[in-house]
ZALODREN-924778 format. One record per residue: x, y, z of N, C-alpha, C, O in turn; residue in three letters. Coordinates in pm, whole numbers. Layout:
<nodes>
{{X,Y,Z},{X,Y,Z},{X,Y,Z},{X,Y,Z},ALA} ...
</nodes>
This chain:
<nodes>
{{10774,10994,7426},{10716,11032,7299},{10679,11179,7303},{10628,11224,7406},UNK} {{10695,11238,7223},{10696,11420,7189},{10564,11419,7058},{10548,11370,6947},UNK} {{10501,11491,7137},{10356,11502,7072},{10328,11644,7053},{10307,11704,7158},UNK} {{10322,11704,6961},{10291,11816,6900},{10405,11913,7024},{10395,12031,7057},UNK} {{10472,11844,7053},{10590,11974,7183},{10538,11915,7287},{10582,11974,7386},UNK} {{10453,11811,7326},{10438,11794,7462},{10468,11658,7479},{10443,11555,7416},UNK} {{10553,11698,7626},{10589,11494,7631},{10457,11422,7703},{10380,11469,7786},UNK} {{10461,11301,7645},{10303,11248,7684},{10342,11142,7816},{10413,11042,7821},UNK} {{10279,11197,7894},{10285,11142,8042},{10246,10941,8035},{10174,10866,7968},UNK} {{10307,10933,8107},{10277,10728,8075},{10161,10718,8210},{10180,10778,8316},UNK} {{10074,10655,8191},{9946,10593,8275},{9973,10500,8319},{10028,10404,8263},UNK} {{9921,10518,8492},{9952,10349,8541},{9874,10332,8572},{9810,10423,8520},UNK} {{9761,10239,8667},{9601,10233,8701},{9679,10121,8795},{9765,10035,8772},UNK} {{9590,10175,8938},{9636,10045,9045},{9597,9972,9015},{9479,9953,8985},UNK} {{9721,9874,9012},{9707,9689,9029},{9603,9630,9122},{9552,9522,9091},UNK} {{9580,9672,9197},{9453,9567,9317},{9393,9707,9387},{9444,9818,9401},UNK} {{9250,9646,9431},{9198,9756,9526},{9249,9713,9656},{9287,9609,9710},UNK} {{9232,9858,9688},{9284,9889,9837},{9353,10024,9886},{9364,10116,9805},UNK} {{9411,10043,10046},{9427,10165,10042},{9597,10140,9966},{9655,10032,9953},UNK} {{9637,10254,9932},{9728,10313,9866},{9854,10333,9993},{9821,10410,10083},UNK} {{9979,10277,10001},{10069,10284,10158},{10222,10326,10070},{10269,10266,9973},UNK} {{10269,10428,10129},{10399,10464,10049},{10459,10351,10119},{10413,10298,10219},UNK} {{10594,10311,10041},{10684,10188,10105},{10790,10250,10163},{10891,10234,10094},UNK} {{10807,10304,10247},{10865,10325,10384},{10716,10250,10528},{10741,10248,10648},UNK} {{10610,10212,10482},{10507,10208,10622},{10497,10014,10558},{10414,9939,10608},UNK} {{10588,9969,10452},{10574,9813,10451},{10663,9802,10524},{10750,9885,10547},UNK} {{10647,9672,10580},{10643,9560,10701},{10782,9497,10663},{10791,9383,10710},UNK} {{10878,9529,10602},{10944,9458,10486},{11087,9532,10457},{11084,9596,10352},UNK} {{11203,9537,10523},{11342,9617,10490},{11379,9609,10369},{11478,9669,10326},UNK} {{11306,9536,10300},{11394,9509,10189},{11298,9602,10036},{11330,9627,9919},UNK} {{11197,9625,10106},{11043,9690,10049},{11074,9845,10077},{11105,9925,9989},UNK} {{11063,9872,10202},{11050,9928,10315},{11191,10108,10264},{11193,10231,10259},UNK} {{11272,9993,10243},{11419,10049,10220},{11483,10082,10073},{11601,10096,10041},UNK} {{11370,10089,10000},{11389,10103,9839},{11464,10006,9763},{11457,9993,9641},UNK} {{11564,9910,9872},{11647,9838,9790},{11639,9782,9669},{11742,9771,9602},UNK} {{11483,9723,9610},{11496,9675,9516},{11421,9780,9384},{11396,9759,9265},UNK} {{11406,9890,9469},{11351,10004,9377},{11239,10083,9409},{11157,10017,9474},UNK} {{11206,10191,9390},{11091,10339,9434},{10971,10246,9345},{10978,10174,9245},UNK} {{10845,10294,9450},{10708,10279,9406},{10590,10277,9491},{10541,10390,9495},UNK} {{10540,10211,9545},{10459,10195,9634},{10351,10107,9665},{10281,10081,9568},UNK} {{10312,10042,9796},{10248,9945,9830},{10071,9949,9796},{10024,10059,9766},UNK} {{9962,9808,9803},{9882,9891,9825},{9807,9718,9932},{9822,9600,9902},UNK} {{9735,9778,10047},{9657,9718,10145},{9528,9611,10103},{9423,9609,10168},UNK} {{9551,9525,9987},{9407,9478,9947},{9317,9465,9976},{9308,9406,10084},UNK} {{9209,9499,9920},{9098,9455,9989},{8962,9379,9913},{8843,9361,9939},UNK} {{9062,9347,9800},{9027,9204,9733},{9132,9131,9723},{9223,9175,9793},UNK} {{9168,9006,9644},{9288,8955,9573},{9331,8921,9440},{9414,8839,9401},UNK} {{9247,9009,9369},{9232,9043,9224},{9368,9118,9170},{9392,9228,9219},UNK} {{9440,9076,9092},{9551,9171,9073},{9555,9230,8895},{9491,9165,8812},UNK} {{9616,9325,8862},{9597,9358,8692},{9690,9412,8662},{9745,9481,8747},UNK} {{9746,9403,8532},{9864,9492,8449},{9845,9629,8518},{9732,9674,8535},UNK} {{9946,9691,8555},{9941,9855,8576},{9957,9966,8471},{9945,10085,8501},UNK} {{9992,9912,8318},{10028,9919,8240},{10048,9845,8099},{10051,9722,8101},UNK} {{10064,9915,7969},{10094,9796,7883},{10231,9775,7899},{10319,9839,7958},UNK} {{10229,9649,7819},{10395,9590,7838},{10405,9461,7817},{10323,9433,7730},UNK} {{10462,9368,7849},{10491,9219,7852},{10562,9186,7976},{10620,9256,8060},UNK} {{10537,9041,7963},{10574,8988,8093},{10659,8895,8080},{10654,8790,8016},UNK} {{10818,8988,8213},{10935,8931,8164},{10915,8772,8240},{10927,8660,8191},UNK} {{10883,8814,8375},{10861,8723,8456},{10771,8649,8540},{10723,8726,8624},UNK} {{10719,8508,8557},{10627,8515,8597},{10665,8380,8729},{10649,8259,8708},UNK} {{10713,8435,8851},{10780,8333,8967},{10664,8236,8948},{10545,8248,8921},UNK} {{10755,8127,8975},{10670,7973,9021},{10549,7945,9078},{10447,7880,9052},UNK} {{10615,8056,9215},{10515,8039,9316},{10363,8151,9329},{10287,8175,9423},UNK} {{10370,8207,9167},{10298,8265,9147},{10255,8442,9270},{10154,8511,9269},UNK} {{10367,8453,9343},{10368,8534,9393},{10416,8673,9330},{10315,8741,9312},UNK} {{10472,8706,9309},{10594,8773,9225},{10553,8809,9019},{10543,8708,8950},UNK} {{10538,8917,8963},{10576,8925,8846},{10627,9103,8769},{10605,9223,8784},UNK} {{10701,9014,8693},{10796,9103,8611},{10730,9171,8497},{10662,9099,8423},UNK} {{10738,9287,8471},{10698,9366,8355},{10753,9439,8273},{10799,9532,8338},UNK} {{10776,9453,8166},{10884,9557,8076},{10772,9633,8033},{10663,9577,8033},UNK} {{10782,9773,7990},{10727,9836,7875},{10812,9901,7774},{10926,9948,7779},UNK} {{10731,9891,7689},{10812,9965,7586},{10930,10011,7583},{11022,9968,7515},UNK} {{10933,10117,7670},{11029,10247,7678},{11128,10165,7735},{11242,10213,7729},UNK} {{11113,10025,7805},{11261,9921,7852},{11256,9951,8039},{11312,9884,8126},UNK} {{11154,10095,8062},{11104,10033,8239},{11088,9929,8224},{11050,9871,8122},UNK} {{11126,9873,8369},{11067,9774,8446},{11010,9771,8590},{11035,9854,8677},UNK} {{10912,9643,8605},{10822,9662,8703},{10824,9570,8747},{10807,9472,8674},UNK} {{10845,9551,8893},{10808,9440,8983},{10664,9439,9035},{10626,9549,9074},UNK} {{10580,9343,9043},{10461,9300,9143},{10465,9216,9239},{10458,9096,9212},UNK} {{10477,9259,9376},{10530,9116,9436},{10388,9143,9571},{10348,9241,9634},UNK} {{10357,9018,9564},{10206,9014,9579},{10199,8960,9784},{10166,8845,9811},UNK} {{10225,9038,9871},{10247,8992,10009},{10368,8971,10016},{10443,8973,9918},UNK} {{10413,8943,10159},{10538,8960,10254},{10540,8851,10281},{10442,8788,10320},UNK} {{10707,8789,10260},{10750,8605,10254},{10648,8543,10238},{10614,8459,10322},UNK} {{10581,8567,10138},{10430,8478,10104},{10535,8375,9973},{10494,8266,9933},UNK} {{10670,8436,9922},{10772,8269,9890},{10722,8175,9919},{10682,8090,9840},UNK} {{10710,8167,10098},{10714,8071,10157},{10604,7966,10156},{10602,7852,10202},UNK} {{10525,8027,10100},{10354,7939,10058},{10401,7860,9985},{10368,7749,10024},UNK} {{10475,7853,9877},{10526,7777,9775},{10363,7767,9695},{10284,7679,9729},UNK} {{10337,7845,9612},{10244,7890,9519},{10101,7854,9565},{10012,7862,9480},UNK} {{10067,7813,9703},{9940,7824,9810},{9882,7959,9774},{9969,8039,9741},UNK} {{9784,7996,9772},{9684,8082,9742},{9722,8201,9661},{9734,8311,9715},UNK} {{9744,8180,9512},{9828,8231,9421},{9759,8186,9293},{9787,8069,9266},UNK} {{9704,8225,9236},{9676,8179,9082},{9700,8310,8950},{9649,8421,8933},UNK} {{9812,8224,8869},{9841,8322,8757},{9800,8304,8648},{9828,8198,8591},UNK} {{9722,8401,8584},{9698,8431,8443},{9757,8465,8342},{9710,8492,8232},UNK} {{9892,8465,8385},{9957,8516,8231},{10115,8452,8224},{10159,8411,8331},UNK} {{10186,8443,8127},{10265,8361,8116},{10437,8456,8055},{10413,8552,7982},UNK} {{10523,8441,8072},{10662,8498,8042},{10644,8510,7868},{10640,8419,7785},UNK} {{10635,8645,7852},{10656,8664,7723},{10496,8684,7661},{10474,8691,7540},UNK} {{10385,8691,7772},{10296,8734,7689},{10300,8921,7704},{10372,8988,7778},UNK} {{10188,8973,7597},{10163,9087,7617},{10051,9151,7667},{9939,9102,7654},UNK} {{10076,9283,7736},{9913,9295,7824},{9923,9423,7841},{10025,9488,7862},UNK} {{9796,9463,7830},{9698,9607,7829},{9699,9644,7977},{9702,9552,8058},UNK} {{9695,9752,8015},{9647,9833,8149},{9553,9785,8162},{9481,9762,8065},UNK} {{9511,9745,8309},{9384,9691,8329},{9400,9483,8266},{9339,9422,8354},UNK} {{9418,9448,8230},{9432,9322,8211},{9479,9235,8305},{9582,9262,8366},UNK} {{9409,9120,8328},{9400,9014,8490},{9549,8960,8484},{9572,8881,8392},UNK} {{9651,8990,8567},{9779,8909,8575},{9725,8771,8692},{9726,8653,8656},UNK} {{9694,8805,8792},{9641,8720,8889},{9551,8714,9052},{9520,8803,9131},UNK} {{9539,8631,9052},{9482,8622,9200},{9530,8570,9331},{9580,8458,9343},UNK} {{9512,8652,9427},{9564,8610,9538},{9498,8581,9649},{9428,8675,9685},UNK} {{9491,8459,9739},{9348,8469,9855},{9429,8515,9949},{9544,8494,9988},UNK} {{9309,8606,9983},{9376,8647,10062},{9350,8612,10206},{9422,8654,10297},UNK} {{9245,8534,10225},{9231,8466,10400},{9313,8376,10404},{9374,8369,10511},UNK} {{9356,8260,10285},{9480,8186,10308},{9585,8236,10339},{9647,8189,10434},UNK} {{9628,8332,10275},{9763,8436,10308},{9775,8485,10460},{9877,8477,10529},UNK} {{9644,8541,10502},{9605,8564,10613},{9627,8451,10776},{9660,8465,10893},UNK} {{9586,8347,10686},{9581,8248,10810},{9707,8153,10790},{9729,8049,10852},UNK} {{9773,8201,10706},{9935,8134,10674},{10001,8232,10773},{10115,8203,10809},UNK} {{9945,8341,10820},{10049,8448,10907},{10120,8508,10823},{10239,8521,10850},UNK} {{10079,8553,10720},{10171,8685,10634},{10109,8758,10604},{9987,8753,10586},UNK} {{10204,8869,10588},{10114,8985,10547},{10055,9002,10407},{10134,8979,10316},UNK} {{9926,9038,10371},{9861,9045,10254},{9883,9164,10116},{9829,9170,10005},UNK} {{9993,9253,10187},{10049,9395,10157},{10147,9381,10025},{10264,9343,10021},UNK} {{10094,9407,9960},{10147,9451,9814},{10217,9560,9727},{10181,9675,9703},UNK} {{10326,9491,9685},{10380,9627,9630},{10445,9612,9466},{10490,9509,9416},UNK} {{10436,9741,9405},{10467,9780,9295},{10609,9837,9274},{10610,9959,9292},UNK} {{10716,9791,9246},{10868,9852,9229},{10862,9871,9090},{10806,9808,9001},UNK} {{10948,9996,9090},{11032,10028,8933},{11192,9981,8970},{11267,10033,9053},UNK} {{11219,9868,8883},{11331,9758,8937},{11495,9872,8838},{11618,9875,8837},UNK} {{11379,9942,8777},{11524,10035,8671},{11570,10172,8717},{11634,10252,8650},UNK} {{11534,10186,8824},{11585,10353,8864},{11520,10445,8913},{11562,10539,8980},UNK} {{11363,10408,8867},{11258,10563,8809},{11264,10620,8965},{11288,10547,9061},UNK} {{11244,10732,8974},{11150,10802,9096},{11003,10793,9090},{10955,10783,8977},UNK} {{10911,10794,9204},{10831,10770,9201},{10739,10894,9311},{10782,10942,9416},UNK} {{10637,10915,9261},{10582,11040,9348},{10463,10976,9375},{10414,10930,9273},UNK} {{10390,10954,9487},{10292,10841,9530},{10144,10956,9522},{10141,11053,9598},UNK} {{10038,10933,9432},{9967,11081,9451},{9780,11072,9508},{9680,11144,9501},UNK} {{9819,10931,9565},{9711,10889,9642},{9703,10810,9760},{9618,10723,9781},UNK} {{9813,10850,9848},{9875,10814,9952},{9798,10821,10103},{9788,10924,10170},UNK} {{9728,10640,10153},{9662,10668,10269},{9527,10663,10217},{9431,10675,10293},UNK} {{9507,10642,10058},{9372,10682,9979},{9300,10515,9924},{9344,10446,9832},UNK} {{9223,10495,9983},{9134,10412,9956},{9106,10421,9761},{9044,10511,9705},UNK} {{9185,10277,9677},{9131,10316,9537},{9054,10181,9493},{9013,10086,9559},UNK} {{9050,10206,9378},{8981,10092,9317},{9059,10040,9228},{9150,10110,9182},UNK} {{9041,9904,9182},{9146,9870,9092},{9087,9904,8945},{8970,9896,8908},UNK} {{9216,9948,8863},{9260,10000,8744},{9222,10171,8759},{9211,10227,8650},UNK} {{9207,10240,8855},{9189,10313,8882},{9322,10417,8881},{9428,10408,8944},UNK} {{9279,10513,8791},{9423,10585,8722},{9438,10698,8839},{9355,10728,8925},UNK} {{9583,10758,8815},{9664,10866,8848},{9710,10827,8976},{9746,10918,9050},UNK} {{9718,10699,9022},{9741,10672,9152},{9905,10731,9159},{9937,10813,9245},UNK} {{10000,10680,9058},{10106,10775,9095},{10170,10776,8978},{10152,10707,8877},UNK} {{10281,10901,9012},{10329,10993,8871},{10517,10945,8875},{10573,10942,8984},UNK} {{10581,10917,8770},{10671,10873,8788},{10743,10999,8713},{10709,11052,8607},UNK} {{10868,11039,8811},{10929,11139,8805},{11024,11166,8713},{11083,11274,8716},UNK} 
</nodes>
């Protein structure tokens, strides 16, 4: 959007507190290795999770691990909430929002426990993909945030 000559920058506010981990330092080749797209992890240190953005929700996995986001502009966003935590089959996972609703920055997608996750033997490490291309510039990297807590990173 072009606003009086200036393009207006899009806001994301971290999804969960915790420290902030570029995804090359997840646990995870498939994370790890951009394959499924640029963005970045973050270390919880609750299991509170929230929209990073407005948008709707394309997808919302079974196992309540995993969800999909469109905005507007037709980005998309992965949330995928811990490492082969699949394998819980929706064990310490509770979702708030449903395929095809719509949601505000800052708005509760879900919760994750995280000592169950913990004592299931997976990792609790979370990450945010842009599943459409974007670049991603990580601008609080190694940084302890809070959740919905803006400028965490700038998409290129």
């Amino acid at each position: 959007m072009i606003l009086f000559g200036l393009k207006r920058k899009e806001t994301y506010v971290a999804f969960m507190a915790g420290k902030v981990l570029p995804l090359e330092m997840v646990k995870d080749p498939v994370f790890s290795k951009k394959i499924m797209g640029d963005g970045f992890a973050i270390e919880p240190t609750n299991g509170e999770v929230v929209a990073p953005c407005d948008g709707e929700i394309v997808t919302v996995f079974p196992t309540g691990h995993a969800y999909g986001l469109r905005e507007k502009n037709g980005r998309e966003i992965l949330i995928h909430l811990g490492i082969d935590t699949v394998e819980l089959k929706g064990k310490g996972f509770k979702p708030f929002v449903t395929e095809g609703q719509k949601v505000k920055a800052g708005d509760r997608l879900a919760e994750m426990d995280l000592e169950l996750v913990k004592e299931a033997g997976k990792f609790t490490t979370s990450m945010l993909l842009f599943t459409t291309g974007e670049q991603v510039e990580v601008l609080k990297e190694n940084q302890v945030v809070e959740i919905n807590e803006k400028a965490v990173i700038q998409v290129k």
